[in-house]
N, C-alpha and C positions, 0 to 999 in steps of 0.2 A: 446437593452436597458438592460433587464436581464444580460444576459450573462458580463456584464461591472460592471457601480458602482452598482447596484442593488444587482447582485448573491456577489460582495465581501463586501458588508457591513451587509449584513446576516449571512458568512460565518465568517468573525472577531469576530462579535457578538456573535454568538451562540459559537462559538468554546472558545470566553473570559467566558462564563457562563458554559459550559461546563470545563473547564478548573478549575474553580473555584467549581465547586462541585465535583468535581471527586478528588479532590487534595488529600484528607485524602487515596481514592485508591493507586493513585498513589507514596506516600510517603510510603507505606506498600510495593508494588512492588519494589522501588527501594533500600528497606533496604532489601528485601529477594535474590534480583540479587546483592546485594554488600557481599552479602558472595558465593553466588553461581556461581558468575563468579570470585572469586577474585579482588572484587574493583572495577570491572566494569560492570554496572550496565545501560550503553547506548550504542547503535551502531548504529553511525553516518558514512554515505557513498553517494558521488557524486552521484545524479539523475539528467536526463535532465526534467526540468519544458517549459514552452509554449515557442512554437518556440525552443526546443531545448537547452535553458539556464539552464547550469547547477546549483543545487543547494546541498546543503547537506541538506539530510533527517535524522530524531532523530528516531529513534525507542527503545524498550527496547530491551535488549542484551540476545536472548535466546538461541546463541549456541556457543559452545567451542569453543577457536579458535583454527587454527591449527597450530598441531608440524610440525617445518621444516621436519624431514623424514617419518612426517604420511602418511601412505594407504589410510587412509580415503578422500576421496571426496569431494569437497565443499559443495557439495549440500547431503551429507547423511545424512537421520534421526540420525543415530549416532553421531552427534554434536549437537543435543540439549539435555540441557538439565535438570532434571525433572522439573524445576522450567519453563522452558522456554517451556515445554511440555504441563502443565497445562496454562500459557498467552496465549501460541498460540490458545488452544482449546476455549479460551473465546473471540480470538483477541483483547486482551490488550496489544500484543506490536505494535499496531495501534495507540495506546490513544497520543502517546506522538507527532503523526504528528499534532496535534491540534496547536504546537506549529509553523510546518511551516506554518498553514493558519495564525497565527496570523501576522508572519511575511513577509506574501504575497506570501509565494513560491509555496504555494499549496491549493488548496480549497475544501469543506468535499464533493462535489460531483466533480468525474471526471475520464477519465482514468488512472490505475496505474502509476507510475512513477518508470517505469524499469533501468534497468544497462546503465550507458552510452557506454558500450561497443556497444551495439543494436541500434544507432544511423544511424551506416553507411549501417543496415541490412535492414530497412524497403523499402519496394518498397515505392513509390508515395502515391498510396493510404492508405497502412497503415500508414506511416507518418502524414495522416491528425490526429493521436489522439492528437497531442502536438501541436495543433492550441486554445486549452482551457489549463487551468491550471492542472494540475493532482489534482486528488482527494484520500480520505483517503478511501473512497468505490466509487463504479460506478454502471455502468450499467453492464458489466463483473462477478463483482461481486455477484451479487443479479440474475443470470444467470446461475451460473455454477464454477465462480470461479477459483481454482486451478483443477477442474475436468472436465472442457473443455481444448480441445488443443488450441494453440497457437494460429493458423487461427481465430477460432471461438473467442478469446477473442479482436483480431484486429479489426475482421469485427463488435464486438459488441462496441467498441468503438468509431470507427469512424461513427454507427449510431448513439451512443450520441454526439459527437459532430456536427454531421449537423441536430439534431434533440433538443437540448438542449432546457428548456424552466422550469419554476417555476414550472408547476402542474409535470413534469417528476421529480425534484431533488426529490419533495416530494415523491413521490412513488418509487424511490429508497430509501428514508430515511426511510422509512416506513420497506420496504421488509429488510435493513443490520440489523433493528434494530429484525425483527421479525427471520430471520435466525440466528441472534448474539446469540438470545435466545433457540431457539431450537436446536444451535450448527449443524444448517444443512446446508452444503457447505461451512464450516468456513475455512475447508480443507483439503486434502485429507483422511487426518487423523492427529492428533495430531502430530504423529511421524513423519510425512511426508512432504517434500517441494516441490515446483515445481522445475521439472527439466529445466535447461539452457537452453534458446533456442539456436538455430544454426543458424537460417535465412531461409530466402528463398530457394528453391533449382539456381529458378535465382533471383538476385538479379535487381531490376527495379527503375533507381534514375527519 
């Protein structure tokens, strides 16, 4: 019953009130990312949400994009940046997912909503994290975050989701909002992104 109309009309709710008071933040972030990226100021890209349906996720826009013949790496601290150094380390370019819960794609508790690339990588059991909607934090998160490996952030969400339940959302909402604050496991380091995963060594459909 939770897990259904219950967890998404809590999740609409809070995130329409949240949304609404955070907005004066928000309107100050996105005039300091419209000079600091040149203009662009959001980064929208395909997530798979439950069961695998893809959706586009909103975040703020905190790293350079790339020159056709850059060195640099997808994934290198060297592409953010300082404006997008400073949101990461408070995780405000999370705020703006508020907007996929309102639009059902995504709900404030659940596992991340990774690359669709990662789709055809999960064995069986990791697959189960995309049986609930992805979330803006989780149990992953409030865990270890960007500084557990990949295994451990699998195995920690497919315990939330065969373990889901009202007293649990709360006490991850409890822990993103108390780590948010003392900026600990927000990640790796300001400067720092999680690396790409690869996959399994075997892959198990």
């Amino acid at each position: 019953m939770y897990k259904n109309f219950f967890k998404q009309f809590i999740d609409f709710f809070i995130a329409l009130i949240l949304l609404l008071f955070l907005s004066p933040i928000l309107l100050v972030l996105i005039i300091l990312l419209l000079f600091a990226n040149k203009g662009k100021p959001f980064f929208l890209q395909p997530r798979p949400g439950k069961h695998g349906k893809v959706f586009k996720i909103i975040k703020f826009k905190t790293m350079r994009d790339l020159e056709p013949d850059s060195t640099i790496g997808s994934h290198s601290p060297e592409r953010i940046t300082p404006v997008g150094g400073f949101i990461r380390k408070y995780s405000l370019d999370e705020l703006l997912q508020l907007i996929n819960v309102l639009k059902g794609d995504m709900a404030l508790i659940g596992p991340r909503p990774l690359l669709v690339d990662y789709l055809p990588l999960y064995n069986q059991e990791q697959g189960q994290r995309h049986n609930v909607k992805p979330g803006i934090t989780g149990w992953a998160q409030v865990n270890g975050r960007n500084a557990i490996s990949w295994d451990k952030k699998f195995e920690l969400d497919v315990w939330y989701v065969n373990n889901i339940s009202f007293l649990l959302d709360l006490e991850i909402f409890y822990k993103t909002f108390i780590k948010v604050i003392k900026k600990k496991d927000v990640n790796q380091g300001a400067d720092e992104t999680m690396p790409r995963w690869e996959g399994n060594e075997t892959v198990v459909q």
